[in-house]
ROKE-645626 format. One record per atom (N, C-alpha, C, CB): residue in one letter; x, y, z. Coordinates in steps of 0.02 Angstrom, whole numbers, padded with zeros to 5 digits, always signed. Glycine has a CB too. Layout:
AXYZ
...
***
This chain:
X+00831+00989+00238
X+00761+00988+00254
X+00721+00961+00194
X+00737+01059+00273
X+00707+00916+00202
X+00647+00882+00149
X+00571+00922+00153
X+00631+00791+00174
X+00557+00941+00084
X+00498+00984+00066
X+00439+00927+00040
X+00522+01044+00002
X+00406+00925+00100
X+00316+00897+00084
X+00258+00938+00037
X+00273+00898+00163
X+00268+00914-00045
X+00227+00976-00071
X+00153+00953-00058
X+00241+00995-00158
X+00130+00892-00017
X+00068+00880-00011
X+00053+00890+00080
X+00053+00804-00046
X+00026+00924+00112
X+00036+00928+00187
X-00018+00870+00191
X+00020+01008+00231
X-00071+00855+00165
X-00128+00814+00183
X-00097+00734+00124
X-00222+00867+00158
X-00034+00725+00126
X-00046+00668+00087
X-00031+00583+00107
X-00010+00686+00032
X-00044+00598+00184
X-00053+00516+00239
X-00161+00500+00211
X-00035+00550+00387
X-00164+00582+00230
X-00249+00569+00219
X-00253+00536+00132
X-00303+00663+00228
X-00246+00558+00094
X-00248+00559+00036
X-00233+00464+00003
X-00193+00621+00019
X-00185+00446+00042
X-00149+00392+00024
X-00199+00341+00060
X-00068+00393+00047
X-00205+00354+00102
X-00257+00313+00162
X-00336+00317+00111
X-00264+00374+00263
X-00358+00364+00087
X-00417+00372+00045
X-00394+00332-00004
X-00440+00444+00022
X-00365+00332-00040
X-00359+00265-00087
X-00346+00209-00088
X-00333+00263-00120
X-00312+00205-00035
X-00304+00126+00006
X-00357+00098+00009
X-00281+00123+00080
X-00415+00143+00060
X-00485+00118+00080
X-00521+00075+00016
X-00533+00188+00101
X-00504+00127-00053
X-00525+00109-00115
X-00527+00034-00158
X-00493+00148-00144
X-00454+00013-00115
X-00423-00050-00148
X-00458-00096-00145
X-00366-00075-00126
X-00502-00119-00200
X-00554-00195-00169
X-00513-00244-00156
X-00611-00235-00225
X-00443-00248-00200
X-00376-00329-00190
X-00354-00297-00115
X-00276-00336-00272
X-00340-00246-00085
X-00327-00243-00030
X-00355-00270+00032
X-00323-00200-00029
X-00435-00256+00020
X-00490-00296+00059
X-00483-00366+00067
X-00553-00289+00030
X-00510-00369+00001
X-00481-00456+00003
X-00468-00487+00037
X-00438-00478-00017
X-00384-00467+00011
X-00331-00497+00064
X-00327-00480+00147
X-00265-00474+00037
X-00358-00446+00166
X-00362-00395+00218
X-00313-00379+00252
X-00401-00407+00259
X-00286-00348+00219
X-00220-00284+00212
X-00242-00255+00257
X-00207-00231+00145
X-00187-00201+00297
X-00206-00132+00321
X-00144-00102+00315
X-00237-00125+00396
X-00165-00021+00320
X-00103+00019+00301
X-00090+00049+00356
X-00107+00068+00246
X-00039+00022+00414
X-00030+00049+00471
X+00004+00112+00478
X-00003+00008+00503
X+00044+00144+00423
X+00113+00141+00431
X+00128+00219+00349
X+00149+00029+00415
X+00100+00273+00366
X+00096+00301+00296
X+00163+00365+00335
X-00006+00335+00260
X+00209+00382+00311
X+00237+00423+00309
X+00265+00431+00230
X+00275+00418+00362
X+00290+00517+00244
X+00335+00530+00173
X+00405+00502+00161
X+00347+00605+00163
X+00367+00458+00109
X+00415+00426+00061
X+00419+00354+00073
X+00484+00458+00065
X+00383+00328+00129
X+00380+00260+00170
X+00305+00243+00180
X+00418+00266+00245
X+00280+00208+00181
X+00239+00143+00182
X+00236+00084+00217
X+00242+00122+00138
X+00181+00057+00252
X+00195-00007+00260
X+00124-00049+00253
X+00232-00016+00328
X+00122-00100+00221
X+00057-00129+00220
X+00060-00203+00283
X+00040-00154+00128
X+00037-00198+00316
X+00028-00278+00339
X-00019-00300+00321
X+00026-00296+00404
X-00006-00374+00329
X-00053-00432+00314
X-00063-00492+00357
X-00034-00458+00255
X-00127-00508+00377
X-00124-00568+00427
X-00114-00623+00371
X-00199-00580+00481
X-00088-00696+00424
X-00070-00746+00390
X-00131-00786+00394
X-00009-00776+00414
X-00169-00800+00329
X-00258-00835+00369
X-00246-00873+00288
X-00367-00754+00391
X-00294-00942+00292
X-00264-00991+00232
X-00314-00953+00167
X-00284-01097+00248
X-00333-00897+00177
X-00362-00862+00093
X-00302-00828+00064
X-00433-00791+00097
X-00232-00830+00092
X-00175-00799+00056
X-00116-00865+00052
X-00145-00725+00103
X-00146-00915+00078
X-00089-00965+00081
X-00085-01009-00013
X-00116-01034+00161
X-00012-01007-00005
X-00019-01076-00070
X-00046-01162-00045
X+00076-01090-00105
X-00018-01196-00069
X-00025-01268-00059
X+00007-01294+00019
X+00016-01304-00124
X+00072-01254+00033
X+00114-01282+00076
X+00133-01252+00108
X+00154-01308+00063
X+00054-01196+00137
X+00054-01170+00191
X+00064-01114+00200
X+00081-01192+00220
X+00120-01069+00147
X+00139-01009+00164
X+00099-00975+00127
X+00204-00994+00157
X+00126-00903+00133
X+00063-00844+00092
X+00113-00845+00033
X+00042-00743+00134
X+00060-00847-00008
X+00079-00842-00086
X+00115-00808-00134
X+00043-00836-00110
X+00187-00806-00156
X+00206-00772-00195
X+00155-00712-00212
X+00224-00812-00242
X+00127-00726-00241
X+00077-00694-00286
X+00063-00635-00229
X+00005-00749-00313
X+00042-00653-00185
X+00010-00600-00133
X+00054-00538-00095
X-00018-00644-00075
X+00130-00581-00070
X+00181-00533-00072
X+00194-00486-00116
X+00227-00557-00069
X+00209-00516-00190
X+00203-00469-00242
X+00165-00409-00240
X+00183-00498-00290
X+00099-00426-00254
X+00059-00376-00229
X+00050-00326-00186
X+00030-00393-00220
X+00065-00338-00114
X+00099-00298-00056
X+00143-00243-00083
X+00145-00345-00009
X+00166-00293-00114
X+00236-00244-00101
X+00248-00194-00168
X+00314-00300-00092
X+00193-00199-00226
X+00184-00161-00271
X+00159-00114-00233
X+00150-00182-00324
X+00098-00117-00208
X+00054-00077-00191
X+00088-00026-00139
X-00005-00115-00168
X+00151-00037-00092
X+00159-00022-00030
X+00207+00023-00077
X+00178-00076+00034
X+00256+00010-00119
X+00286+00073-00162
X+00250+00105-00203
X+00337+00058-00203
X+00189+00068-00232
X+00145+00150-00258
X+00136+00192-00193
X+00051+00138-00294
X+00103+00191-00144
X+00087+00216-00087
X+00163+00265-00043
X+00056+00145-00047
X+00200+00232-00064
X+00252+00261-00024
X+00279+00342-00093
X+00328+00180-00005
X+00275+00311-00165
X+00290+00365-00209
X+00240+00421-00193
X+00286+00342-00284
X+00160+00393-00190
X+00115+00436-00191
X+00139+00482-00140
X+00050+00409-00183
X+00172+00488-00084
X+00152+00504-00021
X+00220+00588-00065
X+00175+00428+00072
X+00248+00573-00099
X+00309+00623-00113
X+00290+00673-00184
X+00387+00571-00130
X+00237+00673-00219
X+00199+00684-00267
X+00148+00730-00248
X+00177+00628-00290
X+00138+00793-00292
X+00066+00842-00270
X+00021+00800-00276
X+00041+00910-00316
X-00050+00827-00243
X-00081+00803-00228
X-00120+00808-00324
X-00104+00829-00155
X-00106+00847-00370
X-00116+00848-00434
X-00109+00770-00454
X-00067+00898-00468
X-00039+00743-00447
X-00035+00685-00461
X-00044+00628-00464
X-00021+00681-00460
X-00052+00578-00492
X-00044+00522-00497
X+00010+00450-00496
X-00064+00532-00529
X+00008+00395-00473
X+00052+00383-00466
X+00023+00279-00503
X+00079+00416-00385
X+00052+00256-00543
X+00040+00185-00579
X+00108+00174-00587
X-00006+00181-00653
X+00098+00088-00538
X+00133+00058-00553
X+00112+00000-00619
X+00151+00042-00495
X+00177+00007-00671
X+00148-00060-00732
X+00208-00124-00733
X+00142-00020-00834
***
């Protein structure tokens, strides 16, 4: 049995999501919050594309930082903090 020491921490994770101005941006959404899992989607629209069409290194990266802070946060008291460097 896996122990949730945060019962409110989909809300919690979702409140800082909202926070993310690079999330906006890009216009991310966080469909997808369970413990220990994450998922961010992203539409494909040419403000994330490189030169040759696809979405940008750079922007995946990002995703996918953000979608494992979010997924650590979700396993962490709500005391905590969670930075990715």
């Amino acid at each position: 049995m896996v122990h949730i020491s945060d019962p409110h921490f989909a809300e919690r994770v979702r409140t800082s999501f909202d926070l993310q101005n690079a999330m906006h941006l890009i216009q991310a959404k966080l469909p997808i919050v369970e413990h220990g899992r994450t998922e961010i989607h992203l539409p494909h629209w040419p403000g994330v594309e490189q030169q040759h069409g696809f979405v940008h290194g750079g922007v995946v990266g990002m995703i996918a930082d953000s979608a494992a802070g979010y997924a650590a946060m979700t396993m962490v008291p709500a005391s905590a903090s969670v930075l990715t460097v």
